[in-house]
C-alpha positions as CSV (number, residue, x, y, z in Angstrom):
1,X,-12.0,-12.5,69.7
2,X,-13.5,-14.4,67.0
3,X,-17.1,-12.8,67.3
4,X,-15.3,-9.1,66.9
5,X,-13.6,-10.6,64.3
6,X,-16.9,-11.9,62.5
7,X,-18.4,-9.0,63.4
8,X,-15.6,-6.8,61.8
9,X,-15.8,-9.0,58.3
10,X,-19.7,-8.0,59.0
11,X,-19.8,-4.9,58.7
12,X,-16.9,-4.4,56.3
13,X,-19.7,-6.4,54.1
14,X,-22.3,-4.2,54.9
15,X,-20.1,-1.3,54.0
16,X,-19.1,-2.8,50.8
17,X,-22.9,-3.3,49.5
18,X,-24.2,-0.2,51.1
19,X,-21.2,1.7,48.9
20,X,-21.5,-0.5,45.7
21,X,-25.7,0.8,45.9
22,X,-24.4,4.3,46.6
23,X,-21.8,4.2,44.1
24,X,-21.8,2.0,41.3
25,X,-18.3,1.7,39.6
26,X,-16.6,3.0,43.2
27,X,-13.8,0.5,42.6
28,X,-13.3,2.0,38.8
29,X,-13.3,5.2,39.7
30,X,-10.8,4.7,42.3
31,X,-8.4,3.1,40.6
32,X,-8.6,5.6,37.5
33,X,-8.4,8.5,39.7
34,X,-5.2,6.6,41.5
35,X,-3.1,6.1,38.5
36,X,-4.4,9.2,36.7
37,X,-2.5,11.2,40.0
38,X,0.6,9.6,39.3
39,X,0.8,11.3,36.3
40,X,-0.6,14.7,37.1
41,X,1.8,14.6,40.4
42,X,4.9,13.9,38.5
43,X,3.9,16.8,36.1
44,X,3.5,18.9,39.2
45,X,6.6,17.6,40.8
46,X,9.1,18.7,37.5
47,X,7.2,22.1,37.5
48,X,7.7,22.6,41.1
49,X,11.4,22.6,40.7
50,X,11.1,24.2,37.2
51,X,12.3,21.6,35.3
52,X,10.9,20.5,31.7
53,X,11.8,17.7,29.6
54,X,15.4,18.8,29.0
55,X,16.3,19.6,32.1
56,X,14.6,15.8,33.0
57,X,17.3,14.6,29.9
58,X,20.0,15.9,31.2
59,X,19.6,14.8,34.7
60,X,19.3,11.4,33.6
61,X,22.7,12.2,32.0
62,X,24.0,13.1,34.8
63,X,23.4,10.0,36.4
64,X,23.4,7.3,34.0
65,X,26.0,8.7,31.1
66,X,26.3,5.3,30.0
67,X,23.2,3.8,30.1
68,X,21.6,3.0,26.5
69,X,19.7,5.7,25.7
70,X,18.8,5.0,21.8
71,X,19.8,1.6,19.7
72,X,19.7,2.4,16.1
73,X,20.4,-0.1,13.9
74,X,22.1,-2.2,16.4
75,X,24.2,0.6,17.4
76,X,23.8,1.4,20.9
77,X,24.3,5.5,21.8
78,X,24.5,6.5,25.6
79,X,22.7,9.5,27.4
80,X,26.2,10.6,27.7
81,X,26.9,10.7,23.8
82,X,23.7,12.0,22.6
83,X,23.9,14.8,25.5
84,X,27.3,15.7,23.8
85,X,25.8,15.7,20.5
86,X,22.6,17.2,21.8
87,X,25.6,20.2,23.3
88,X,27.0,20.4,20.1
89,X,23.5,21.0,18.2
90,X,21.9,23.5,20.2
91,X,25.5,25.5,20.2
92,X,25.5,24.9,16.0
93,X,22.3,26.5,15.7
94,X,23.6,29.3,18.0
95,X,26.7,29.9,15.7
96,X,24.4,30.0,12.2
97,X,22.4,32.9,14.1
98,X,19.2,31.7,15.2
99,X,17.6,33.9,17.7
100,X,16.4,32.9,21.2
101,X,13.0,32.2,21.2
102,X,13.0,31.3,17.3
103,X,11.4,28.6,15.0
104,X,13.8,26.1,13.6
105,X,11.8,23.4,11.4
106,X,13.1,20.1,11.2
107,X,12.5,17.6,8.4
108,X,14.1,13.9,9.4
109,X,13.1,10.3,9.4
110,X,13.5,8.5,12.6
111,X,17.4,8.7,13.2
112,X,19.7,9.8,15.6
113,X,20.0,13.0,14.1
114,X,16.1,13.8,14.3
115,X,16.9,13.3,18.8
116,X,19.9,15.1,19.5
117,X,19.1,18.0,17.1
118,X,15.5,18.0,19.2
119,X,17.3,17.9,22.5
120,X,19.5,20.4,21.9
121,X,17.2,23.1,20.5
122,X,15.3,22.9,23.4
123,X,18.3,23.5,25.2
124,X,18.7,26.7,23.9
125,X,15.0,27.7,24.1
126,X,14.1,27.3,20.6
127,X,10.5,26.4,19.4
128,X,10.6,23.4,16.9
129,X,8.2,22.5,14.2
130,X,8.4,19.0,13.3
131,X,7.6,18.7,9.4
132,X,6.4,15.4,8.0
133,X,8.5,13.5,5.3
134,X,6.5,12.4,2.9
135,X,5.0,15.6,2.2
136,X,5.9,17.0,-1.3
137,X,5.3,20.6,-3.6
138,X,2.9,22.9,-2.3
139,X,2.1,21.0,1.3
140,X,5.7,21.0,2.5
141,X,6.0,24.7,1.1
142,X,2.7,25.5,3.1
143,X,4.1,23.6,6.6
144,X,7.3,25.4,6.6
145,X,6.1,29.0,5.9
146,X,3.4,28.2,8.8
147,X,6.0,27.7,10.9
148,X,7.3,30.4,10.9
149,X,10.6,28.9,10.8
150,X,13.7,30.8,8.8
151,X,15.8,28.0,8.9
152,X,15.1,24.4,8.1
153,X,17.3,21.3,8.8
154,X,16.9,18.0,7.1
155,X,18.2,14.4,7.2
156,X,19.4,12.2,5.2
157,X,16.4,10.3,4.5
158,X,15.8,9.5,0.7
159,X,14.5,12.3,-1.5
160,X,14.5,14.6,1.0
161,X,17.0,16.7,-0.4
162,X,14.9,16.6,-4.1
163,X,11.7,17.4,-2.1
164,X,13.5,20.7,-0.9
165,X,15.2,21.6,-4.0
166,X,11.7,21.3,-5.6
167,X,10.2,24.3,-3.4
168,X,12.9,26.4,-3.0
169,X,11.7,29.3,-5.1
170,X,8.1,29.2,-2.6
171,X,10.4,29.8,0.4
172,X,13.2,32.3,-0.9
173,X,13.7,33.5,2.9
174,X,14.5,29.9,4.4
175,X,18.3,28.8,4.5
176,X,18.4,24.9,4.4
177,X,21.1,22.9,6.0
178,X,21.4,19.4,5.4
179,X,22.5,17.1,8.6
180,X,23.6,13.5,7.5
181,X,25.2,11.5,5.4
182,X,23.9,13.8,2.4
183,X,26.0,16.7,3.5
184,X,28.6,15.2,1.0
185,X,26.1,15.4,-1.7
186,X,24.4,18.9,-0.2
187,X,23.3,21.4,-3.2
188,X,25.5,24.3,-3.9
189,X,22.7,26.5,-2.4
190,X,22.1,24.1,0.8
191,X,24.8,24.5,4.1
192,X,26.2,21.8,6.3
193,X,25.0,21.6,9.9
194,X,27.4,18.4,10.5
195,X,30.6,20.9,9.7
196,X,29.0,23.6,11.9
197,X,28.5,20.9,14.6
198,X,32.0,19.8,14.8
199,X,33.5,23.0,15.3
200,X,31.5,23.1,18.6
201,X,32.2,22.1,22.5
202,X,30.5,19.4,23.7
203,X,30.2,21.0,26.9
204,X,27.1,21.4,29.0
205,X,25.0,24.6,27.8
206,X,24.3,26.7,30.5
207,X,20.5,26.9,31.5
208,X,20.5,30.4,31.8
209,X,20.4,29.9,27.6
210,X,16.7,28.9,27.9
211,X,15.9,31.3,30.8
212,X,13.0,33.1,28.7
213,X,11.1,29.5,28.4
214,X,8.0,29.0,30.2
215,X,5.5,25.8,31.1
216,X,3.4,27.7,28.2
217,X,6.1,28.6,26.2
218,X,5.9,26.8,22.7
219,X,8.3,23.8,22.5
220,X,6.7,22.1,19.2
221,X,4.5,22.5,16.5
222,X,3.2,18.8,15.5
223,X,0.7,19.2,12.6
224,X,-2.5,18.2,11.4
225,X,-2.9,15.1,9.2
226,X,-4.1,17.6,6.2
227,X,-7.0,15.2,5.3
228,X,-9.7,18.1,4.9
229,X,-7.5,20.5,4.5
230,X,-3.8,21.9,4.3
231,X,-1.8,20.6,7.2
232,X,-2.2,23.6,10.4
233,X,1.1,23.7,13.1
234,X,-0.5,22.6,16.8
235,X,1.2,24.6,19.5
236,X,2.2,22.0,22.0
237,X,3.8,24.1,25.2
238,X,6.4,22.5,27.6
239,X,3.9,21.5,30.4
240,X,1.9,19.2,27.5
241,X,5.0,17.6,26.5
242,X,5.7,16.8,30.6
243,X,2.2,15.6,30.4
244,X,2.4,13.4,27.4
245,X,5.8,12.4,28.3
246,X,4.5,10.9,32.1
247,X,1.4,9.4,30.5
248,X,2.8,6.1,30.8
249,X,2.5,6.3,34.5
250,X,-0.8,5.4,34.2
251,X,0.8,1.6,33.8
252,X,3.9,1.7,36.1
253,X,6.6,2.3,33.2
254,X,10.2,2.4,34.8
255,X,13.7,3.1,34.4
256,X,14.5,-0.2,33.0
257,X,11.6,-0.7,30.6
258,X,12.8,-0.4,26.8
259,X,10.5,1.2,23.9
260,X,10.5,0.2,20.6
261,X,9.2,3.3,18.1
262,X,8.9,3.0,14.4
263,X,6.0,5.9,14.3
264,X,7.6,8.8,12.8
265,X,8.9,11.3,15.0
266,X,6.6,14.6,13.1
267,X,3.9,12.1,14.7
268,X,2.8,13.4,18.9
269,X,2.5,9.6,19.1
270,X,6.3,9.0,18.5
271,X,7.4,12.4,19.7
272,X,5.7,13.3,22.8
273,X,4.6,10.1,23.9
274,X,6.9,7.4,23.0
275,X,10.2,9.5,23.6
276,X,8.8,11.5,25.9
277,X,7.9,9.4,28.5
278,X,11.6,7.2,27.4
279,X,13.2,10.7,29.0
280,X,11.2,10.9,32.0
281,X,12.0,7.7,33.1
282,X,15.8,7.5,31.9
283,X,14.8,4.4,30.0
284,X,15.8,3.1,26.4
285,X,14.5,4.0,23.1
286,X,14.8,1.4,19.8
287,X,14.4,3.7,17.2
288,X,14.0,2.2,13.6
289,X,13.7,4.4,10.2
290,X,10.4,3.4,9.7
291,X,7.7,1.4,10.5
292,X,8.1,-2.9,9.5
293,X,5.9,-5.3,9.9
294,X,8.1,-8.2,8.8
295,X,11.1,-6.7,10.8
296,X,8.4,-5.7,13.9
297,X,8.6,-8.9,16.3
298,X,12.2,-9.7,15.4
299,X,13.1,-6.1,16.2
300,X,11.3,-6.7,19.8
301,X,13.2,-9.9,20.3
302,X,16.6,-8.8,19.6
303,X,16.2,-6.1,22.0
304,X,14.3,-7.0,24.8
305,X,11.8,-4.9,23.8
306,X,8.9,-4.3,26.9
307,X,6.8,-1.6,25.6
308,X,5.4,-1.4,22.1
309,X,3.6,1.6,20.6
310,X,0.7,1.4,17.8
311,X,-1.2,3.9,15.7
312,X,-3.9,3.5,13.1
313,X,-3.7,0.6,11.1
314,X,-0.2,-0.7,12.7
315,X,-2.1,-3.8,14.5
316,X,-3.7,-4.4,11.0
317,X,-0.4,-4.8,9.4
318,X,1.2,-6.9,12.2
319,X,-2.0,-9.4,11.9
320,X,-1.8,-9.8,8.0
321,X,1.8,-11.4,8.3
322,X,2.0,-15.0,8.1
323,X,1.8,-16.8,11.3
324,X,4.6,-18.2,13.1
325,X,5.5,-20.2,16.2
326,X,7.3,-17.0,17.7
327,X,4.5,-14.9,17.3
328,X,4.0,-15.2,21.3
329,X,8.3,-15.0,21.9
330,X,8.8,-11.6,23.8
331,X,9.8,-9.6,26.3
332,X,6.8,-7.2,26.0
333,X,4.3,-6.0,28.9
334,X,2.3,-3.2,27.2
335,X,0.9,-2.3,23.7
336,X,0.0,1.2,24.0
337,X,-1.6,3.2,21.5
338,X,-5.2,4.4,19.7
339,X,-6.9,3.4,16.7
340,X,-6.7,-0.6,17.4
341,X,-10.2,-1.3,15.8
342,X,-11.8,-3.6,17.3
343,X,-12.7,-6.0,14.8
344,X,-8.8,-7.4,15.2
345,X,-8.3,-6.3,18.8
346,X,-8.9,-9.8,20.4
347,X,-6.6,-11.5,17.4
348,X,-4.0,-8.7,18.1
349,X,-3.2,-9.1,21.6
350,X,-4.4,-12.8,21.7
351,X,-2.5,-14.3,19.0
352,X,0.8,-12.1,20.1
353,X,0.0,-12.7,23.6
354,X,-0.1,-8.8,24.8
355,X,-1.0,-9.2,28.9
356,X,-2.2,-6.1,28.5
357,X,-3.3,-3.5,25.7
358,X,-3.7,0.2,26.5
359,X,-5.8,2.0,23.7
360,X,-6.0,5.9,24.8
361,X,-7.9,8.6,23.6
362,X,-6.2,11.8,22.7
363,X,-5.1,14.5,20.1
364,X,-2.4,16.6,19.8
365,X,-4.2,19.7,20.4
366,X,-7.1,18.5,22.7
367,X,-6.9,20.0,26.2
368,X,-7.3,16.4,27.8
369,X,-6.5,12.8,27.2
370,X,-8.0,9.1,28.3
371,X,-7.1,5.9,28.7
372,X,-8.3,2.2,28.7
373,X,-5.9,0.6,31.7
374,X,-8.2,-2.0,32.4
375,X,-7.9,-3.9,29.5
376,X,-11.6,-3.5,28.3
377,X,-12.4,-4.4,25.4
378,X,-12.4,-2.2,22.4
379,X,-12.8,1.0,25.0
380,X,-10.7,3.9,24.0
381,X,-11.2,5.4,28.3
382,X,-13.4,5.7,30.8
383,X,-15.4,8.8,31.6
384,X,-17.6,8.3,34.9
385,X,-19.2,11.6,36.3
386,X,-16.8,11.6,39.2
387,X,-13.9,11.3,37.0
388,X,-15.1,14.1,34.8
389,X,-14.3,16.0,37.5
390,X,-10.7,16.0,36.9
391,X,-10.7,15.2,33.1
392,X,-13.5,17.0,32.6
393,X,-15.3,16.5,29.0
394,X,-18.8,16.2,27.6
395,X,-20.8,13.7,24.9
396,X,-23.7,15.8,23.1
397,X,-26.0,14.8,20.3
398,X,-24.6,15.9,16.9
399,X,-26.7,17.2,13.9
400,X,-24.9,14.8,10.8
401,X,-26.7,17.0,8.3
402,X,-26.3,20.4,9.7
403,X,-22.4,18.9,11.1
404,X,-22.0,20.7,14.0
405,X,-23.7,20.1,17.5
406,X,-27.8,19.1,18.1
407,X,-29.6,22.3,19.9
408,X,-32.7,22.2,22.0
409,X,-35.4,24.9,21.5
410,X,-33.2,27.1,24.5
411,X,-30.6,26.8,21.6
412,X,-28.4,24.5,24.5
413,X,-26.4,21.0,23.4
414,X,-27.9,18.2,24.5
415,X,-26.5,15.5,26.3
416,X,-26.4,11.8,24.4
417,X,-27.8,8.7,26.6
418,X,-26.2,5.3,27.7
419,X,-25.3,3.9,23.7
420,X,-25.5,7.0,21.8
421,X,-23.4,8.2,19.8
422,X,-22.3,11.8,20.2
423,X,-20.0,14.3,19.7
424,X,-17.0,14.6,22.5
425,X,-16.2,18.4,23.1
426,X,-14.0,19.6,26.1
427,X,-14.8,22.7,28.2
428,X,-12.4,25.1,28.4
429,X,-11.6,25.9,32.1
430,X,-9.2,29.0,33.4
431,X,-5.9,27.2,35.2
432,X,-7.8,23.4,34.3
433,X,-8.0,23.3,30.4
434,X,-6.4,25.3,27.9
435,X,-6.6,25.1,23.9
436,X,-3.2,26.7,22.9
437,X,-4.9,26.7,19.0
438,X,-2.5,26.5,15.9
439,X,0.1,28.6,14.5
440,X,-1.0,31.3,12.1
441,X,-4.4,32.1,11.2
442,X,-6.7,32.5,13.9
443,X,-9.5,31.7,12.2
444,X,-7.9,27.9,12.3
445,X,-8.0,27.8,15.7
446,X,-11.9,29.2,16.2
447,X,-13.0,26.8,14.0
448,X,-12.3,23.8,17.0
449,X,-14.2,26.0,19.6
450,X,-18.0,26.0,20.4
451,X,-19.9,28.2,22.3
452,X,-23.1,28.6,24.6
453,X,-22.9,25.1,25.1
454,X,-25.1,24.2,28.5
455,X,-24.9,28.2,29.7
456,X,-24.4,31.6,28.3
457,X,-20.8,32.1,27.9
458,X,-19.4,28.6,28.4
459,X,-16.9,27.6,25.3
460,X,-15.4,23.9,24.6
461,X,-13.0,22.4,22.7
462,X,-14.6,20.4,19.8
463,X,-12.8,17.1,19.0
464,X,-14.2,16.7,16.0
465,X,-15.0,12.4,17.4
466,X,-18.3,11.0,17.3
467,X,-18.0,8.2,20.9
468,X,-20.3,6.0,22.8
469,X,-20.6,5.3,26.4
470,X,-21.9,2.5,28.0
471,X,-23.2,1.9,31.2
472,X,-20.2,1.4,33.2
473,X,-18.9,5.0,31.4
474,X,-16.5,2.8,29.4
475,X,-16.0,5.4,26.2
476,X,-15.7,4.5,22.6
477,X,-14.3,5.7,19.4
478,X,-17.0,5.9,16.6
479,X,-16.1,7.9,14.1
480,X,-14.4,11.5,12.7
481,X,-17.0,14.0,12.2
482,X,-17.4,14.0,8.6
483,X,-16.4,10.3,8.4
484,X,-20.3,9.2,9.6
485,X,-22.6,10.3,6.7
486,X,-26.5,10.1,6.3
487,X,-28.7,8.1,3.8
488,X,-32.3,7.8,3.5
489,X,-32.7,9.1,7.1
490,X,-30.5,7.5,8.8
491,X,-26.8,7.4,10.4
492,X,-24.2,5.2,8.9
493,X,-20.8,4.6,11.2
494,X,-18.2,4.0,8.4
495,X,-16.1,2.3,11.3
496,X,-19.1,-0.1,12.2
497,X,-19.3,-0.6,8.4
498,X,-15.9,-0.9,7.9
499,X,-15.7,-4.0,11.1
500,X,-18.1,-5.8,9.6
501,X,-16.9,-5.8,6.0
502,X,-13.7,-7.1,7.6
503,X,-15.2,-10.1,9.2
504,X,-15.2,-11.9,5.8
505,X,-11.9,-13.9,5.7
506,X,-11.3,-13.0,2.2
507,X,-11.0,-8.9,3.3
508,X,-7.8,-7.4,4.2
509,X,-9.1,-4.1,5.0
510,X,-12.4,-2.0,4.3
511,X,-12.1,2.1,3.6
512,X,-15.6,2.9,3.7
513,X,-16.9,6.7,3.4
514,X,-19.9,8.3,1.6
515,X,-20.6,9.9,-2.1
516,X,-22.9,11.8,-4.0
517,X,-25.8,10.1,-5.8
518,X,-27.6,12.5,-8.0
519,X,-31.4,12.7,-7.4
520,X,-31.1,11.2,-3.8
521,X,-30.9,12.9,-0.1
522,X,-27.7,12.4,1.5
523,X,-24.9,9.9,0.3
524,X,-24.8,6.4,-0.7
525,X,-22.0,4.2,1.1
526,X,-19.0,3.0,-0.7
527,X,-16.6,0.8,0.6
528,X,-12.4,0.1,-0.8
529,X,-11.7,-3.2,-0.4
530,X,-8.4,-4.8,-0.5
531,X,-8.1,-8.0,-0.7
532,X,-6.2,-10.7,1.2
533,X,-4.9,-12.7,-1.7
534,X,-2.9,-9.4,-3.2
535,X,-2.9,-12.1,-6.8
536,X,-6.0,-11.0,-7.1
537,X,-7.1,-7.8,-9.0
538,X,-10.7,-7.9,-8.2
539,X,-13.6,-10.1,-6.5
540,X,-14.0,-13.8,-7.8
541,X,-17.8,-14.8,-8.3
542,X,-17.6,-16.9,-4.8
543,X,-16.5,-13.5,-3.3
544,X,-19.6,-11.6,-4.8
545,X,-21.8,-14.4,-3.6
546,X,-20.2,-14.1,0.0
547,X,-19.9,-10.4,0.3
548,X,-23.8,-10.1,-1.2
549,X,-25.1,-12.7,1.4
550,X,-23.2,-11.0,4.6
551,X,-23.9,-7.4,3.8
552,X,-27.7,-8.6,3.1
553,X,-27.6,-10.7,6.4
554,X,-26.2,-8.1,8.7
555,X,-26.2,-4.7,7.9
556,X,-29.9,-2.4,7.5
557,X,-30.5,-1.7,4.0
558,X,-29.8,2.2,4.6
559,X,-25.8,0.9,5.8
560,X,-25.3,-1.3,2.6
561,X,-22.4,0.1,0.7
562,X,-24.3,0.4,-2.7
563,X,-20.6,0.8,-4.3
564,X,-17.7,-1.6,-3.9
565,X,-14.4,-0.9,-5.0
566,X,-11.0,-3.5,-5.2
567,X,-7.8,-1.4,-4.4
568,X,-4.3,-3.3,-4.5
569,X,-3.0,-1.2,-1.9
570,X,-5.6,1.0,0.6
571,X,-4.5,4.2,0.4
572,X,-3.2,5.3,3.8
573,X,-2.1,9.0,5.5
574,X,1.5,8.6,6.7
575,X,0.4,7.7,10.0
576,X,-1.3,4.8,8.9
577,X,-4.8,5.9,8.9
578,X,-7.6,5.8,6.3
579,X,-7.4,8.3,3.3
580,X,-10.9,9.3,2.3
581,X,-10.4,12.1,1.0
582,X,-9.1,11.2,-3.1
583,X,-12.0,8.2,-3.0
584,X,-14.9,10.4,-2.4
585,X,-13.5,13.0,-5.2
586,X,-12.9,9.7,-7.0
587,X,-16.3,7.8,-6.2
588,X,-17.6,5.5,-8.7
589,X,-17.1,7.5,-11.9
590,X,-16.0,4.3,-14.2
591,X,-15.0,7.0,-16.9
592,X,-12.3,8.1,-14.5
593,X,-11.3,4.9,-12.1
594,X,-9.9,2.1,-13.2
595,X,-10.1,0.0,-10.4
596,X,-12.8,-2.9,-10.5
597,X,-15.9,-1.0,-9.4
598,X,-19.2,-3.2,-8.5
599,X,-23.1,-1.8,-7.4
600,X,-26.1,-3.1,-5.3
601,X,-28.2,-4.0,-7.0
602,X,-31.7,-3.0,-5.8
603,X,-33.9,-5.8,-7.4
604,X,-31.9,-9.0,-5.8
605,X,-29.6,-6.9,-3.7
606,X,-26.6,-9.0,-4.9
607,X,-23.4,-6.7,-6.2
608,X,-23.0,-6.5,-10.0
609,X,-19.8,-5.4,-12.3
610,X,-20.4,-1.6,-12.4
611,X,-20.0,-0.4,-16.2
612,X,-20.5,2.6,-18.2
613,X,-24.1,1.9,-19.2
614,X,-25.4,1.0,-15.5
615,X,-23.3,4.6,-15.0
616,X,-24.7,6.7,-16.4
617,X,-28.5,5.3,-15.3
618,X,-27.5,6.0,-12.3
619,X,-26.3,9.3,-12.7
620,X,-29.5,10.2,-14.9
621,X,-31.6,8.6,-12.1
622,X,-32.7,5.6,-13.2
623,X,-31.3,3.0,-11.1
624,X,-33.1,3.6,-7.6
625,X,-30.4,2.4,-5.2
């Protein structure tokens, strides 16, 4: 018995090493593909019995009416309540005579209001466009005419009201209603949804209400940031909200697991993510106004908080608060977002002791998603040719000058190697892939499609992200497309820049991007500092001294920022990334900024005070940065 069992273990070995020369990564791959199918079998599974999110609500209604479903404020609201509320929403909009089918544009911070009014227009098979806050004049009156919507709701949020009344002769054809506390304080010419509301049943709506919705059907319209351009409405059908809302079964998240969302609720992050996959799983939502970092951690205690949710410069925040001994105190299993730049990944989940961090890759309009569930560091997913077999996708060498994709003499893309950086596109594949586009024009939409890719007649999705992948296929973000600019020759990653900028302990955070230098090919780097000591207004002579000695010590000469620029506050998008685009209008003009602005000098490469004299060299060509 013990030589078959010796011989058993043997050739189990042999097995094992004959599969690991065979198959490098076998292990990896296998466990991606397993915990990938969890979440394309539970889509499957709510299709199969043609059910979409609400219908997944209102089971979980059904069977748990007074479970928690949403704590605001400390105030605890059951699936039962906000299901009656939810009734009572969907019936309102009914009664003020929106059509089946119809848009209805919402405009809320993160409140009750903002889920029940959601819930309940799906209910009745409406398409909702969800309009960011802290837009203002002609972007808000651009977002809700893109829409489509005749009829726009908004909360009682601060100067939300005042935003409206401010566009109201650009959208003559909208009726506003105001849902909230402000309803006391409504305009003459705005209408109470609360009053409407009341007067309805909070009886179940029959499905037979939202019989004309299909799994590509338009549920939402999340939008563009707007950074290069006016904001464009992303058609997001009901089968990518089930997928975005069972994403977190790629990490075992259950029924009892409890979600703590400050991202704003326009955001896919928030929306489809967050309180999506909180309905799928009949779990519990903390939902706070807006995004704290002093009130973050204390939030997460108070509630037994398991799952946390980041974006953009989030972890940056949470890391610049003071230390404390809590700081590890929690409840929480998962961190689960994108953007965590490395340079603070390791501080992040090591000084708030995160077991595990899961950074994914994704876009609200991009026909796939990935995702790091292995904890590796500073990986966005993982893209192995088996797995691309299933989440299919494609890295090609991108042309920074010409911006748009590297062709070979055939006029073909070319593939990037092990450590390049290239561009990550997505083919389009009948009944596999699908690029639903964006409301409107259709020119929009063509825009984010390239063509005669690898054969004649192939088309992919372009994400518009510059990534890496290593040898183990681990992928990583780089940069946007536009956000990587050339000088002298050569590529500079404004994110690599950016890291390294960071590492000095006197730097908050580091904006980096490109401008215009008259007289020279390409564009010189420029970096917006801010500082960590926010008493200071602009870079002591130690500072200089560092920042000169680290930037000459570790970056080429080509990725030098040859401008510097101290900012009291970084200017961020409202969710919480990077805002290039007023800094490189802005650049260095000293005549027009009044900010502290410092150049490289080229003779001892040390940075000096930039003022109008040195200026104007420059822009006549005499300084040769």
């Amino acid at each position: 018995m013990l030589a078959l069992v010796v011989g058993g273990l043997g050739v189990t070995g042999a097995l094992y090493l004959l599969l690991n020369l065979w198959w490098p990564g076998w292990y990896l791959d296998w466990y991606y593909r397993r915990n990938n199918l969890k979440v394309g079998n539970a889509i499957l599974h709510s299709l199969s019995r043609g059910k979409f999110l609400i219908d997944i609500f209102e089971e979980f209604a059904n069977l748990t009416p007074q479970k928690t479903f949403i704590i605001y404020n400390d105030e605890k609201l059951s699936y039962e309540y906000i299901d009656r509320k939810a009734n009572q929403a969907g019936r309102a909009a009914i009664e003020i005579g929106i059509k089946p089918g119809s848009v209805v544009a919402i405009m809320m911070y993160n409140e009750p209001g903002i889920v029940w009014s959601y819930l309940g227009f799906m209910k009745v098979g409406y398409q909702i466009a969800f309009i960011n806050f802290n837009l203002r004049a002609h972007s808000l009156s651009h977002s809700i005419k893109a829409s489509g919507a005749k009829v726009l709701i908004i909360g009682e949020g601060d100067g939300l009201v005042e935003a409206v009344m401010d566009i109201l002769p650009e959208i003559p054809d909208v009726a506003v209603y105001v849902c909230g506390k402000t309803g006391e304080e409504k305009p003459p010419s705005f209408m109470s949804f609360d009053v409407v509301m009341t007067r309805m049943s909070t009886d179940r709506i029959d499905r037979s209400v939202r019989k004309h919705v299909l799994p590509f059907s338009p549920n939402v319209y999340i939008y563009t940031s707007g950074t290069t351009g006016l904001p464009k409405p992303a058609i997001v059908p009901h089968v990518r909200c089930l997928a975005a809302g069972n994403s977190f079964n790629v990490f075992g998240m259950t029924t009892d697991d409890i979600i703590y969302e400050s991202l704003p609720m326009y955001h896919s992050a928030a929306l489809l993510v967050g309180f999506g996959n909180a309905v799928t799983k009949g779990a519990t939502m903390v939902l706070r106004e807006k995004f704290s970092a002093r009130h973050f951690w204390d939030d997460c205690r108070k509630h037994d908080v398991t799952i946390i949710q980041y974006i953009g410069e989030v972890c940056r925040y949470l890391v610049a608060q003071p230390k404390s001994p809590k700081d590890g105190i929690h409840k929480i299993k998962y961190a689960f977002g994108n953007g965590l730049r490395q340079d603070i990944w390791a501080e992040f989940k090591n000084r708030f002791n995160i077991p595990r961090v899961i950074e994914f890759y994704g876009a609200t309009e991009c026909p796939i998603g990935l995702s790091n569930i292995t904890n590796k560091f500073g990986a966005c997913g993982r893209s192995s040719p088996y797995l691309r077999q299933f989440t299919p996708c494609a890295f090609v060498k991108f042309d920074l000058e010409a911006q748009a994709p590297l062709r070979n003499k055939h006029g073909f893309c070319v593939p990037i190697g092990t450590d390049e950086i290239g561009l990550m596109i997505v083919p389009l594949i009948e009944g596999k892939t699908s690029f639903q586009g964006y409301r409107g024009k259709k020119a929009d939409s063509e825009k984010k499609l390239v063509y005669d890719v690898f054969t004649k007649g192939d088309k992919y999705f372009n994400t518009g992200d510059l990534m890496k992948v290593d040898k183990d296929y681990y992928v990583y973000f780089s940069d946007r497309v536009g956000d990587t600019f050339r000088w002298k020759g050569e590529n500079v990653s404004t994110t690599e820049v950016s890291n390294i900028l960071t590492d000095l302990d006197f730097i908050h955070d580091a904006n980096v991007y490109g401008v215009l230098v008259p007289g020279t090919d390409g564009r010189a780097g420029m970096a917006a500092l801010h500082l960590n000591d926010q008493s200071l207004a602009t870079l002591t002579p130690s500072m200089i001294t560092s920042l000169s000695k680290h930037v000459k010590e570790v970056l080429p000469t080509y990725a030098r920022p040859k401008f510097i620029r101290v900012q009291k506050e970084l200017i961020m998008t409202s969710t919480f990334k990077q805002q290039k685009v007023s800094l490189v209008r802005e650049g260095y003009d000293v005549t027009n900024v009044t900010d502290p602005i410092f150049y490289l000098n080229p003779a001892t490469q040390s940075y000096l005070p930039l003022d109008y004299v040195v200026f104007t060299q420059i822009m006549a060509g005499k300084v040769p940065l």
